[in-house]
C-alpha positions as CSV (number, residue, x, y, z in Angstrom):
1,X,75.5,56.2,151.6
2,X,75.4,53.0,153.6
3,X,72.8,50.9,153.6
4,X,71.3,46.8,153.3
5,X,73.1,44.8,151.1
6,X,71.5,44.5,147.5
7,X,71.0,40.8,148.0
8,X,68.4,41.6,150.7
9,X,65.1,43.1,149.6
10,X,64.8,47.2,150.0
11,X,61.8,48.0,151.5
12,X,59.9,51.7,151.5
13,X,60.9,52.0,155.2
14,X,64.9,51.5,153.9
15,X,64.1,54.3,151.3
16,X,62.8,56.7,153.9
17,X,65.3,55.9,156.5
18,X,68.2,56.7,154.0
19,X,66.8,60.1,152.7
20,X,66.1,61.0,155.8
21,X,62.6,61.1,155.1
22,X,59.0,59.6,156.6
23,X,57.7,56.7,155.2
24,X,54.6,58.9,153.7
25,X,56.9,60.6,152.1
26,X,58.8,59.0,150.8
27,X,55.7,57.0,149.0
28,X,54.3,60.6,147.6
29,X,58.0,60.6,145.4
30,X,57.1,57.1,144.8
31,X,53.5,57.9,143.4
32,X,54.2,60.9,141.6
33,X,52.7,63.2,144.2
34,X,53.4,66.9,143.1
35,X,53.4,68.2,147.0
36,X,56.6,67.3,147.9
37,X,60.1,69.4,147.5
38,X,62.2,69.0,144.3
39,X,65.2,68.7,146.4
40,X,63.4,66.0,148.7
41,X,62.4,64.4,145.7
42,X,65.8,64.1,144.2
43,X,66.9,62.7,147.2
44,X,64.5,59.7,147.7
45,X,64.7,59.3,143.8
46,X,68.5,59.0,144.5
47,X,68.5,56.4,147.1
48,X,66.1,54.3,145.2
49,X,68.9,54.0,142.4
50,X,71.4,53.4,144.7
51,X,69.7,50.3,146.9
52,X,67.7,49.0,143.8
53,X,64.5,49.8,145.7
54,X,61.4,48.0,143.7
55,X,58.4,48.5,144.7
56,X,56.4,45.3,145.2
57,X,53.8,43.9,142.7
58,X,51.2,45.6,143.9
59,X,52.3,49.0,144.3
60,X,53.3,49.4,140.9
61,X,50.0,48.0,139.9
62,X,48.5,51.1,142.2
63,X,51.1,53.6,140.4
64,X,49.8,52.3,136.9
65,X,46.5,52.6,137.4
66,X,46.4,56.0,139.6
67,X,43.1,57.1,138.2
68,X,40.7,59.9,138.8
69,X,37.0,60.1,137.6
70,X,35.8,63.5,137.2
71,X,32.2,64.0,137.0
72,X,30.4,66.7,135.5
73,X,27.4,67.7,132.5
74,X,28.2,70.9,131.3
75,X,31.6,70.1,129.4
76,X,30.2,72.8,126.9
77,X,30.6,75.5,128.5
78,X,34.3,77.6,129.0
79,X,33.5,77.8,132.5
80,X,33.8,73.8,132.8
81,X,36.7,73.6,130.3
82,X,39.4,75.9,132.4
83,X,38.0,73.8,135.4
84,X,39.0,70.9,133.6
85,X,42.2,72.1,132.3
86,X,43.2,73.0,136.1
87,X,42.0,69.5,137.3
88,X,44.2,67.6,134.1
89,X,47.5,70.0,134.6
90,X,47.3,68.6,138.6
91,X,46.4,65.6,137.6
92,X,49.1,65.3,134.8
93,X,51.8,66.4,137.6
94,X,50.5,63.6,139.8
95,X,51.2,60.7,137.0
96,X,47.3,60.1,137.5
97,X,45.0,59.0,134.2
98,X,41.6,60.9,134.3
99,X,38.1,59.9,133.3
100,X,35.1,61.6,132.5
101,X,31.7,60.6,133.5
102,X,28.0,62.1,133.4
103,X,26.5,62.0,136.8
104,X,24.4,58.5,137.6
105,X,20.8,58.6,136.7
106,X,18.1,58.8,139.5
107,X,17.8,55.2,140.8
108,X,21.8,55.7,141.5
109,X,21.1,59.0,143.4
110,X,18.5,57.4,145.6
111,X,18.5,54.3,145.9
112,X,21.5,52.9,148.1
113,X,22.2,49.3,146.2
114,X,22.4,51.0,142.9
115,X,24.9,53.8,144.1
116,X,27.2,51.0,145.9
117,X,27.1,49.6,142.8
118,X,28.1,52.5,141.1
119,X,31.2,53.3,143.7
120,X,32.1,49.8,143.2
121,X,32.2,49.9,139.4
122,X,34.3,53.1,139.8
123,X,36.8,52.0,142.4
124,X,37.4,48.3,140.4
125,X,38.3,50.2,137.4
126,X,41.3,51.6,139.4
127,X,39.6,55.1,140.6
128,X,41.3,56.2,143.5
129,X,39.0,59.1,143.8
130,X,36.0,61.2,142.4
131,X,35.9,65.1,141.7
132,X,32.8,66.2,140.9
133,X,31.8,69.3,138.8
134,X,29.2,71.7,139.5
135,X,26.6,68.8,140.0
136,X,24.3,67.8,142.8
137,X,26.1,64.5,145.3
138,X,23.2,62.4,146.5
139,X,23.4,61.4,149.7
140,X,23.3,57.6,148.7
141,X,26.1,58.1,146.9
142,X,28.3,59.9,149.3
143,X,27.1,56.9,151.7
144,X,28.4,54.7,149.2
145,X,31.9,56.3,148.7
146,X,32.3,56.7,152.3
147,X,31.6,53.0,153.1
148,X,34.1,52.4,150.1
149,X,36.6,54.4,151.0
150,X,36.8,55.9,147.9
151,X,37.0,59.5,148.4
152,X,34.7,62.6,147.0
153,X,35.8,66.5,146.2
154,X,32.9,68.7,144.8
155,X,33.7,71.6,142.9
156,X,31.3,74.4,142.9
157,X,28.6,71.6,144.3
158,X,25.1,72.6,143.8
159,X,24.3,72.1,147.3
160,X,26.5,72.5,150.4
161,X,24.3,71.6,153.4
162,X,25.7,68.2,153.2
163,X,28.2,68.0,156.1
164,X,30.0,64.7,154.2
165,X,30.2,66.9,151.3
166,X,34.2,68.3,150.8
167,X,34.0,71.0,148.9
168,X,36.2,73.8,146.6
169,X,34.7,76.8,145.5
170,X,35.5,80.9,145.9
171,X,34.3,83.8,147.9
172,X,31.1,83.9,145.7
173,X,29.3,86.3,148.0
174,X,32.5,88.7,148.2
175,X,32.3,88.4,144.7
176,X,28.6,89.5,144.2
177,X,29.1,92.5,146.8
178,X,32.0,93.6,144.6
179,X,30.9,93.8,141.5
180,X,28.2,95.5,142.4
181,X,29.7,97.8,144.3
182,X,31.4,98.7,141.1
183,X,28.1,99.5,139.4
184,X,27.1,101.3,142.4
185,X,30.2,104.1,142.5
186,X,29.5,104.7,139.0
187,X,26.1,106.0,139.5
188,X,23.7,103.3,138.8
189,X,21.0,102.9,141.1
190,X,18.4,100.6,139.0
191,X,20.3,97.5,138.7
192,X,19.0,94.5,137.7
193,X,20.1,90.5,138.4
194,X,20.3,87.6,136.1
195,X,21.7,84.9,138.2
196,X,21.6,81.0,137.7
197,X,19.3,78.3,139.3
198,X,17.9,78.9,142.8
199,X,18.6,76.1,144.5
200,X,22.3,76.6,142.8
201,X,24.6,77.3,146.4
202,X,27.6,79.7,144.2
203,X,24.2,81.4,142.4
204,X,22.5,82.1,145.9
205,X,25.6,83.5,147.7
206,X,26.1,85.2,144.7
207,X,22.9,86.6,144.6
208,X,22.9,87.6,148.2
209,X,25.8,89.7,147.8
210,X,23.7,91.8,145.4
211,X,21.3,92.0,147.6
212,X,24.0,93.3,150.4
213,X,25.1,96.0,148.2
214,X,21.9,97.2,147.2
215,X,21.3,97.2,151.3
216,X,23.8,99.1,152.5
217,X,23.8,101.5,149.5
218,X,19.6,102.2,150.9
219,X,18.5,100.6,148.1
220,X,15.1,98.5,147.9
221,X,14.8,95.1,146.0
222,X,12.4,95.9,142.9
223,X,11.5,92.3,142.4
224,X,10.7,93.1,138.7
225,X,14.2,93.5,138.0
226,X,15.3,90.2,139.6
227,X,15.4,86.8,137.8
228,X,16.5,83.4,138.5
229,X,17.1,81.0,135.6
230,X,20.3,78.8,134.2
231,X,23.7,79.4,133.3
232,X,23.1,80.1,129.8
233,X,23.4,82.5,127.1
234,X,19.8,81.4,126.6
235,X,18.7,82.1,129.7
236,X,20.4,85.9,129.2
237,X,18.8,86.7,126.1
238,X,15.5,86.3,127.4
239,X,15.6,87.7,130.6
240,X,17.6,90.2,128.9
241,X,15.0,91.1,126.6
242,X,12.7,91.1,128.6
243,X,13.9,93.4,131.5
244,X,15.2,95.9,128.6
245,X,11.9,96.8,127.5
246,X,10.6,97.2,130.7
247,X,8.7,100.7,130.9
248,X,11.8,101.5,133.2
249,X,14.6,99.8,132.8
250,X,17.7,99.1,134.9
251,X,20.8,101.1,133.9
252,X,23.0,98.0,134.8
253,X,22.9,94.4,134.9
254,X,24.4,92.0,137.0
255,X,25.1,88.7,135.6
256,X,25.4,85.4,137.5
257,X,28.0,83.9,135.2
258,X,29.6,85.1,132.1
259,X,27.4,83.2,129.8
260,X,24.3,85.2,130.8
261,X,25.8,88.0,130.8
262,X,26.9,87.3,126.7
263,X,23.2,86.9,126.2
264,X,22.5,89.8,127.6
265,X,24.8,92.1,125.7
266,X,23.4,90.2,122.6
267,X,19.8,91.3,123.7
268,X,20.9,95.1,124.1
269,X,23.1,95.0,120.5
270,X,19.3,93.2,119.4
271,X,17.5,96.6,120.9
272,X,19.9,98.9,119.8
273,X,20.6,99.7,123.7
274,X,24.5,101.0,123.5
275,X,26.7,99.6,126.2
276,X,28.8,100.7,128.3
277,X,27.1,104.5,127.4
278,X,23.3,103.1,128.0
279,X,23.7,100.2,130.0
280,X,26.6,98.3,132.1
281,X,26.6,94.5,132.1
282,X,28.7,93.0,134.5
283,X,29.6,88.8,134.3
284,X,31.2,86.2,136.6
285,X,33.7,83.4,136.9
286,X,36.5,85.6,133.9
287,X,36.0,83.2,131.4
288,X,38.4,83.9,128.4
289,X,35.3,85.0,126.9
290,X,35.2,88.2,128.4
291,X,38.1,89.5,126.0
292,X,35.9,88.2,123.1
293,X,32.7,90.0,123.6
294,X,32.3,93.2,122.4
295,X,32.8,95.5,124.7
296,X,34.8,93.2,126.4
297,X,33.3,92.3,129.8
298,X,33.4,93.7,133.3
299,X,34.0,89.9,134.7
300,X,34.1,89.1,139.1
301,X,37.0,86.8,138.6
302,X,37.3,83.2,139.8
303,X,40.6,81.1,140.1
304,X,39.1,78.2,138.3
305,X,42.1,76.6,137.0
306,X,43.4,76.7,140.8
307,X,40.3,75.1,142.2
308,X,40.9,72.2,139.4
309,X,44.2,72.1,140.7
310,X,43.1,72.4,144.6
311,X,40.7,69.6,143.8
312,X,42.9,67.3,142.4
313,X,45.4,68.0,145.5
314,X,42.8,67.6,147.7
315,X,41.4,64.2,146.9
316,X,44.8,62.2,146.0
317,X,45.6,63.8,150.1
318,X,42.6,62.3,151.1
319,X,43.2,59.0,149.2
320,X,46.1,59.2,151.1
321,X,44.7,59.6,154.3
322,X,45.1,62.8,154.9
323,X,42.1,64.7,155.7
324,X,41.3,68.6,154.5
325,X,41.8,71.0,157.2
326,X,38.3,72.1,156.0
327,X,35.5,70.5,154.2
328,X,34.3,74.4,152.1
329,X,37.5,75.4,151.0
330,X,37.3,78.6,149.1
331,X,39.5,80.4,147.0
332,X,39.5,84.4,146.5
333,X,37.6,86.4,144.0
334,X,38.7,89.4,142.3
335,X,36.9,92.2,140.3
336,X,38.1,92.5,136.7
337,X,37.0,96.1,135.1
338,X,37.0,96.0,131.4
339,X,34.9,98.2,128.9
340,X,31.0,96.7,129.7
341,X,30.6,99.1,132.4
342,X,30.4,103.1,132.5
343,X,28.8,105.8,134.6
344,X,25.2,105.7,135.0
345,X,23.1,106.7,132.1
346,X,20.9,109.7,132.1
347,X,17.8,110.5,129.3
């Protein structure tokens, strides 16, 4: 392979220009990127050896101190940790550190010195970019980031209206018509919903395919039967508890998340209400969970180690330059049937 002499400096444009690669390239190998081809890899990784190609001071300071801050408050729950264990296999792959931080206070969220501050802070300790979890982006912070170039992936974001706001999330509305389709061809016709907070944006399209279902099965709301609440086993119970000894209670329950749902089924073992023979519960996200619970649980599942993953890949493409081809990206749903649900129960 011929190239410059070796008493001459290499640059990254004498890397790319020998493997027959772009520049861009060329500096993904370079920074550990995992979205480029092993045999392209192997390639620019070859000519490197061969010209003694070094990068200069201050790209290896960049590829030391490739870091990622991931932002999130509810690292208790298994829905969060296979997020996170998506989001550190990508960023593993990449040769990227990753932090952890709780979200800023208030006076960050609204007040636009305090966030810039905050974006600064982040960005001097070597962040190259923020993925946040299920939580709520202020505008003054998004403002901030943007002015800072430092760029922003929410997963599962609270709100969506915000059109700086990229995105990664799955068919959450498919997801709610399916499951309670499900319910639906097995006879039940008094279904109840426990979902998550109202102003939640994956609980509300959730919810709304519920609603759907129940539509186009000629089924009216009963409004009794419909509550709005947390993510939380908590959250479950009660509601649970409280819709089960209802004069008339549902045969089925539709969960927003698997969490409720596990409060639920603890409220019917708590009521001596059998289940799958007197009442279906049905959960979301396919938690490992689900095979814990006994039954084990009828589960709408989300790829949520591959929107950690997406996430990641998103933002270092963005730190790159590289803009998403959308800002709501969204990742497929699929129904898991396990033992929690059975044909509709009749006295």
């Amino acid at each position: 392979m011929s190239g410059r002499p070796r008493s001459e400096r290499a640059t990254l444009a004498d890397v790319a220009r020998l493997a027959g690669v772009s520049p861009a390239t060329a500096s993904k190998v370079l920074n550990g990127r995992s979205d480029v081809a092993s045999h392209t890899r192997d390639r620019v990784l070859r000519v490197v050896a061969e010209i003694g190609y070094r990068p200069t001071t201050a790209h290896q300071a960049q590829t030391r101190h490739r870091t990622l801050v991931t932002v999130l408050d509810i690292v208790e729950s298994r829905y969060a940790a296979t997020v996170l264990q998506g989001i550190l296999v990508a960023a593993t792959a990449a040769q990227a550190e990753l932090l952890l931080r709780l979200p800023p206070d208030e006076s960050v969220g609204t007040g636009r010195a305090a966030a810039r501050s905050w974006i600064a802070e982040l960005k001097s300790s070597g962040a190259i970019g923020i993925v946040e979890l299920a939580v709520t982006v202020p505008d003054a912070v998004l403002l901030a980031a943007q002015d800072l170039e430092l760029p922003v992936v929410t997963i599962d974001p609270i709100d969506t209206t915000g059109s700086r706001v990229v995105s990664i999330g799955a068919t959450n509305w498919a997801g709610g018509r399916s499951v309670t389709d499900h319910v639906l061809e097995l006879g039940h016709r008094r279904i109840a919903w426990i979902g998550g907070p109202v102003r939640s944006a994956p609980s509300a399209e959730r919810f709304h395919g519920y609603q759907a279902a129940l539509d186009l099965a000629g089924i009216a709301p009963d409004h009794e039967l419909i509550r709005h609440d947390t993510f939380s086993v908590e959250a479950g119970h009660r509601h649970g508890h409280d819709i089960l000894t209802l004069d008339e209670r549902p045969t089925a329950i539709v969960a927003g998340n698997d969490e409720i749902a596990v409060g639920v089924l603890a409220a019917a073992k708590e009521l001596d209400i059998a289940v799958p023979r007197q009442l279906s519960v049905t959960g979301f996200d396919d938690t490992p969970q689900t095979e814990w619970t006994t039954p084990r649980l009828t589960s709408v599942r989300q790829p949520l180690t591959g929107m950690g993953r997406m996430a990641v890949e998103t933002v270092l493409s963005m730190a790159d330059g590289t803009q998403p081809v959308s800002r709501h990206l969204q990742l497929a749903t699929s129904l898991s049937v396990r033992d929690s649900t059975g044909p509709a129960f009749s006295s």
